[in-house]
C-alpha positions as CSV (number, residue, x, y, z in Angstrom):
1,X,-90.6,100.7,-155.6
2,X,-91.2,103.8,-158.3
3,X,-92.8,107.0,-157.1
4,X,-93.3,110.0,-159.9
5,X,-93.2,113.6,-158.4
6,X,-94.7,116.8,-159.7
7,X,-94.0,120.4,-158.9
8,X,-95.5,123.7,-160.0
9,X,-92.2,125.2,-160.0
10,X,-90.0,125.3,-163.0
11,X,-86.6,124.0,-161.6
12,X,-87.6,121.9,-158.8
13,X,-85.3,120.6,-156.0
14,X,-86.5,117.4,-154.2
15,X,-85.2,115.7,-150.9
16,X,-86.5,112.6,-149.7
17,X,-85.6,111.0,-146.7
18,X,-86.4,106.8,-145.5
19,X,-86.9,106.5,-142.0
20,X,-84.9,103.1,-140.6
21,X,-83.5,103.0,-144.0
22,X,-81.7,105.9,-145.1
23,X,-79.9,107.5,-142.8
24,X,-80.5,111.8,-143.2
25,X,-81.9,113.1,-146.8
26,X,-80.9,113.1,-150.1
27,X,-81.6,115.9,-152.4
28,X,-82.0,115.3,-156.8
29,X,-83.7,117.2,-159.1
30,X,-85.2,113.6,-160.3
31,X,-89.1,113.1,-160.6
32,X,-88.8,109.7,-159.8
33,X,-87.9,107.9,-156.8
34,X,-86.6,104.6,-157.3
35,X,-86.3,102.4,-154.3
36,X,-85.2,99.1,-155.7
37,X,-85.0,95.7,-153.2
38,X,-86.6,97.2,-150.3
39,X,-86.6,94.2,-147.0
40,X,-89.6,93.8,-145.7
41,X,-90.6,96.0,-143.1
42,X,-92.3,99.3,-142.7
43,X,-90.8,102.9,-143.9
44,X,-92.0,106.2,-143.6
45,X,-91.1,108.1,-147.0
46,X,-90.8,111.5,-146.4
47,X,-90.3,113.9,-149.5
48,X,-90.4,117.8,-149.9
49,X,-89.6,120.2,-152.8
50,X,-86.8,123.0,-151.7
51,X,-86.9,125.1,-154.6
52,X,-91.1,125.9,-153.5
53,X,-91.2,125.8,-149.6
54,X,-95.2,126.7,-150.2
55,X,-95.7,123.2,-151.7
56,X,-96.4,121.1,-148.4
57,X,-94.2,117.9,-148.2
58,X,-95.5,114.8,-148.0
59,X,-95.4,111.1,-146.1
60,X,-95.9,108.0,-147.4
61,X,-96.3,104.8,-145.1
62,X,-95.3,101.8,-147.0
63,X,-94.9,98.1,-145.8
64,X,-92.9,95.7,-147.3
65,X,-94.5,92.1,-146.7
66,X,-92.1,89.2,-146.5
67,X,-92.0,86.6,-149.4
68,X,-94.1,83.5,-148.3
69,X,-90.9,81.6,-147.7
70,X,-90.0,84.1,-145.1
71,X,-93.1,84.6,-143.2
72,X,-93.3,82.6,-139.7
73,X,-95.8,80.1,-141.2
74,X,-94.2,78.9,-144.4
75,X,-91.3,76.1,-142.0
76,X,-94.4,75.2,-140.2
77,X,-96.2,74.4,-143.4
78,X,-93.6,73.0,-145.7
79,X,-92.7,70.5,-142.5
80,X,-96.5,69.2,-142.3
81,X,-96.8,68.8,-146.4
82,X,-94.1,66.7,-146.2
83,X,-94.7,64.6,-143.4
84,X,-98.2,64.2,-145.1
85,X,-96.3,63.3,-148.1
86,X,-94.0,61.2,-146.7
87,X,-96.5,59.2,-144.9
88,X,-98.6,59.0,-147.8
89,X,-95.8,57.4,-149.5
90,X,-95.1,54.5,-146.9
91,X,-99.2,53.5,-146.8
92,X,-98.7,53.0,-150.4
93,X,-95.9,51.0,-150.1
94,X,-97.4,49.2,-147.6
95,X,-100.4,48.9,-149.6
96,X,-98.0,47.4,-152.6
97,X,-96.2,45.2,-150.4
98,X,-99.8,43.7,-148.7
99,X,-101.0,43.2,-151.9
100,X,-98.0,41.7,-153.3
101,X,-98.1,39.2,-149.9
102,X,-101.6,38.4,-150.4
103,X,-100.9,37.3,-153.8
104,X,-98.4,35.4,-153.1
105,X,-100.7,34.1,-150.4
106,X,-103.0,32.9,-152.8
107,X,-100.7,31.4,-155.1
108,X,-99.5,29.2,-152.1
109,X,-102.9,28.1,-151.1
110,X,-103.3,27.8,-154.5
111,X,-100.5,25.4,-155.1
112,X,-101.3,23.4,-151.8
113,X,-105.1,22.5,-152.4
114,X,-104.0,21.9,-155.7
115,X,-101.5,19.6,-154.2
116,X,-104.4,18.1,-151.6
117,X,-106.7,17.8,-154.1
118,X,-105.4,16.7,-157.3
119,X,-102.1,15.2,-156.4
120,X,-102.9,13.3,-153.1
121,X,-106.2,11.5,-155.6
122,X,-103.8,10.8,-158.5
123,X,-101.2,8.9,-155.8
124,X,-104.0,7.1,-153.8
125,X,-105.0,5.8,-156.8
126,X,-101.4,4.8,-157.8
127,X,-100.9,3.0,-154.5
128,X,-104.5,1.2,-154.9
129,X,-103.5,0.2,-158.6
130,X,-99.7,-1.0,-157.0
131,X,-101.5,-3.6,-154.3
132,X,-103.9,-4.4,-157.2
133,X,-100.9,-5.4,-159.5
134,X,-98.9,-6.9,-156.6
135,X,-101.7,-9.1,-155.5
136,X,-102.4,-10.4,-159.0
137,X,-98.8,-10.5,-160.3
138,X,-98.7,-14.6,-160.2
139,X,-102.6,-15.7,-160.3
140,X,-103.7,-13.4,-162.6
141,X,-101.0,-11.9,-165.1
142,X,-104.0,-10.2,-167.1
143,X,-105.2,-8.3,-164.4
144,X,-101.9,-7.3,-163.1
145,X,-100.9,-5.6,-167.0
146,X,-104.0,-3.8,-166.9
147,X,-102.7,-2.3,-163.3
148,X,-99.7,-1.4,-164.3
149,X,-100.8,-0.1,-168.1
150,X,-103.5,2.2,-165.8
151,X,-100.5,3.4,-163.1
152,X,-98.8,4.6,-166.1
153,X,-101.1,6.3,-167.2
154,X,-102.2,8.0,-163.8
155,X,-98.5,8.9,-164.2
156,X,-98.5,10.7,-166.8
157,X,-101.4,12.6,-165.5
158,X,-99.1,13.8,-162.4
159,X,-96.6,14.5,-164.8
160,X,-99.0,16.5,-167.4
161,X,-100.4,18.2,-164.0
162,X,-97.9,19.5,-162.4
163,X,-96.2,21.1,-165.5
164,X,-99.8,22.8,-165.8
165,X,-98.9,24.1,-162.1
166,X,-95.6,25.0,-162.8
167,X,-96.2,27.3,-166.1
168,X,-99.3,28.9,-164.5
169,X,-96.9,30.2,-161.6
170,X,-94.0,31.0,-163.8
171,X,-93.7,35.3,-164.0
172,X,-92.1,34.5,-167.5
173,X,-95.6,33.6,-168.8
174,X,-97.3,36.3,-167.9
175,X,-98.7,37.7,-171.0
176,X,-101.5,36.2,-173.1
177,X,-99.4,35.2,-175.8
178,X,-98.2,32.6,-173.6
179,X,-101.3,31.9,-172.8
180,X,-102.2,31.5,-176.5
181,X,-98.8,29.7,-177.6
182,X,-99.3,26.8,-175.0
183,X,-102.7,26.6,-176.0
184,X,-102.1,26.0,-179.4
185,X,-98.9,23.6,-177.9
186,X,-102.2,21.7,-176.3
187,X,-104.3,21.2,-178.7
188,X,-101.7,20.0,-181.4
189,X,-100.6,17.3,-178.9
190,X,-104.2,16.1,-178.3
191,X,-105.1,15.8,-182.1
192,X,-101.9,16.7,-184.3
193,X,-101.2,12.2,-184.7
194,X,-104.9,11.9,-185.3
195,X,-107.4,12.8,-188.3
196,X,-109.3,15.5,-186.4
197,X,-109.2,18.8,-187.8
198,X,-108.3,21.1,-184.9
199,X,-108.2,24.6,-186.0
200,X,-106.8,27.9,-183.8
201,X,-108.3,31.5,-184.6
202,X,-107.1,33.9,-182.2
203,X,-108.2,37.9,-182.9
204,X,-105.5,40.7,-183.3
205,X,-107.8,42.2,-180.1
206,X,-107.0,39.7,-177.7
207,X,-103.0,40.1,-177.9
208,X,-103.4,43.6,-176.3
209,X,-105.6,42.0,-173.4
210,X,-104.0,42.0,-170.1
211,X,-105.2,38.8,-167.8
212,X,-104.2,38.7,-164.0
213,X,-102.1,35.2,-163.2
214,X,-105.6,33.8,-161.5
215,X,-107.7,34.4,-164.6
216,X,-105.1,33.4,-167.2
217,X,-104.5,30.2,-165.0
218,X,-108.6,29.2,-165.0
219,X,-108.9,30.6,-168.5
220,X,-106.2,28.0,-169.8
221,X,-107.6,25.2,-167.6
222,X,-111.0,25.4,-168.9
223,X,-109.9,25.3,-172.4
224,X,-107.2,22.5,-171.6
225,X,-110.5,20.2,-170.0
226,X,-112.9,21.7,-172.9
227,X,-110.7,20.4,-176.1
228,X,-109.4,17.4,-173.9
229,X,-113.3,16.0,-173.8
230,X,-113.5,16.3,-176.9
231,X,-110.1,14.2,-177.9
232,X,-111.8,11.6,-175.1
233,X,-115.5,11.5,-175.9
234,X,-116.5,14.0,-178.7
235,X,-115.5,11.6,-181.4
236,X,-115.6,14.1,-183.7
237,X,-113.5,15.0,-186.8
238,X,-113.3,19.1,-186.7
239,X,-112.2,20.8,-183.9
240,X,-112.8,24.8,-184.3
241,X,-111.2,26.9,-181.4
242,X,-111.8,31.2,-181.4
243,X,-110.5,33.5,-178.7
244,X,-112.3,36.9,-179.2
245,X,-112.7,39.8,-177.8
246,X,-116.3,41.6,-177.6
247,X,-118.5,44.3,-175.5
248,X,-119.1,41.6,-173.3
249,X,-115.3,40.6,-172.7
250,X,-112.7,38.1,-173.6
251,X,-114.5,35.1,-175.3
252,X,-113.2,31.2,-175.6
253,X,-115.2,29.4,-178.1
254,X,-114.7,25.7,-178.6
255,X,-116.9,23.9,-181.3
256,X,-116.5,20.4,-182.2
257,X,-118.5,17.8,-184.7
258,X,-119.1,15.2,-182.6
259,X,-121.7,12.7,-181.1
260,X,-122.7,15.4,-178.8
261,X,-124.7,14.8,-175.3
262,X,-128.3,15.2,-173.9
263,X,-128.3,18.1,-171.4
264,X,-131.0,16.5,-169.6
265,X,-129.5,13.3,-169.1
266,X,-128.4,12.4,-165.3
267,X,-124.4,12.6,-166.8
268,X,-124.4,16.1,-167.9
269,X,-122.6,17.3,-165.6
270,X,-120.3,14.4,-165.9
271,X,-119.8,13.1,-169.4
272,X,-117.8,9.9,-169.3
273,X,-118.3,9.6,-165.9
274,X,-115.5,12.8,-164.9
275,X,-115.7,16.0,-163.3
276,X,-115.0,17.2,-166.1
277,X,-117.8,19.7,-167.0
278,X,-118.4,20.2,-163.3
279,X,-114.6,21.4,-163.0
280,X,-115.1,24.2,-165.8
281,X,-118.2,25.5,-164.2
282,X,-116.5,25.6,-161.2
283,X,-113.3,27.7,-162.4
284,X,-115.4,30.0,-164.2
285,X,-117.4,31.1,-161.1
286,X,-113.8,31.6,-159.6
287,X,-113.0,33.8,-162.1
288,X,-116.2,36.3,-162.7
289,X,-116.6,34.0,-166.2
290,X,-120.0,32.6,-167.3
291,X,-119.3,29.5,-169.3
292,X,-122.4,27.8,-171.6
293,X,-122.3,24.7,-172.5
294,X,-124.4,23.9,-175.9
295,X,-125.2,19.8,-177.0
296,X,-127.2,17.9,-179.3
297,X,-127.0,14.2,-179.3
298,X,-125.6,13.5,-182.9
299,X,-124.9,17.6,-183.3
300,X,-121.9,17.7,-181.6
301,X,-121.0,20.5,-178.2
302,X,-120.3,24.3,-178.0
303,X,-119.0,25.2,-175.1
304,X,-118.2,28.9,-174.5
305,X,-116.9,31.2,-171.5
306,X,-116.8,35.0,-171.6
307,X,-114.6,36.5,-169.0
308,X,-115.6,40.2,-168.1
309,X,-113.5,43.2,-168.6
310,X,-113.0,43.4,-164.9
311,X,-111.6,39.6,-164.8
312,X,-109.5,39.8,-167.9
């Protein structure tokens, strides 16, 4: 605290005196006061000039407020914002932790209707094709090679299927260059011991998206059933795959040359009597996706899925 004084007189003599802080006066020819570090509190400055008695002396009140931290209300205070903070912090974490459990909640379910579905039809028809072969091993030789050549091949189709279902649930393919690598892995092993042409063309964009392990699992399937139609019933001899990304999202584009289909006929949904089609509609309604499909008899197919930005 600084006060200035000023006296009419030529040599003056001040004495100032703080009540409950000094104890008596103290006299200086000084025209400043200088009251460093005052504690909070409330003084009464009193201060007079002895060398003009006819000057009247004066009083100053002056209070001293604590600082925040040591007023009664800042404990009080501090204690709530931090049991506000601290319970903020456990509901996240609780959040985290419920959404992490639901996720793995839905992988599981996931996994076991996948199991249901897919697995339990590939084994009943493994068991139907083993009676088939077993009743027809002596009388009918023919018969019985054609069950066994067709339980081989449902085999493999366990085999291929659940190493889909593995490497969709591995957390060491989570990025889409995974998603792009075993993609190309697919479509070399469908056509790379044939003459079709199968071509890859993947934008610079799309290695920067992120996909969540639901969409990147769908996104992959659709593409595995799209390109494996096409080695089944396409007959075509150029394969032309593009993953892009536009205003409209992530785009899969797969374009082949071959004998095409008739929308209209009964077996759209179903070329070659699968689920095939039916299958990719279906996973890209689970994902937010819109998939077209485009077919001319003789023109070959275009089919195409666009996942949003809030999907990918």
């Amino acid at each position: 605290m600084l006060i200035h004084f000023k006296s009419p007189g030529k040599l003056p003599v001040y004495a100032y005196g703080v009540r409950w802080l000094l104890a008596g006066t103290i006299t200086t020819h000084d025209s400043v006061l200088f009251l460093p570090n005052l504690p909070n509190g409330e003084f009464i400055i009193s201060i007079s000039d002895l060398a003009n008695p006819a000057v009247q002396s004066a009083r100053l009140r002056v209070i001293v407020e604590s600082p925040l931290w040591l007023r009664w209300w800042f404990l009080p205070l501090m204690f709530l914002f931090g049991l506000l903070f601290v319970s903020a912090a456990l509901y996240l974490l609780y959040l985290y932790r419920l959404r992490q459990f639901l996720q793995m909640q839905r992988v599981r379910d996931r996994i076991a209707r996948d199991l249901h579905d897919d697995m339990g039809s590939y084994l009943s028809s493994i068991s139907i094709m083993s009676q088939t072969a077993h009743r027809n091993a002596l009388r009918n030789p023919e018969k019985t090679q054609l069950a066994l050549a067709s339980i081989g091949q449902t085999a493999r189709q366990v085999i291929d299927r659940m190493g889909d279902m593995v490497w969709s649930i591995n957390p060491a393919h989570d990025s889409i260059n995974d998603v792009l690598t075993r993609m190309a892995d697919v479509g070399n092993s469908l056509f790379g011991t044939t003459d079709v042409v199968f071509n890859l063309s993947v934008a610079e964009a799309v290695r920067h998206v992120s996909l969540s392990a639901e969409v990147r699992r769908e996104f992959f399937l659709i593409y595995k059933e799209a390109v494996t139609n096409v080695a089944r019933y396409a007959q075509a001899s150029n394969v032309r795959v593009a993953v892009e990304v536009t205003g409209s999202g992530l785009v899969l584009t797969v374009q082949d040359n071959g004998c095409g289909f008739d929308p209209a006929q009964p077996d759209y949904k179903n070329p070659g009597g699968g689920n095939g089609l039916r299958n990719m509609q279906a996973r890209a309604k689970l994902i937010g996706g819109e998939l077209t499909i485009q077919s001319t008899a003789g023109q070959g197919t275009t089919v195409r899925l666009i996942v949003g930005q809030g999907g990918a």
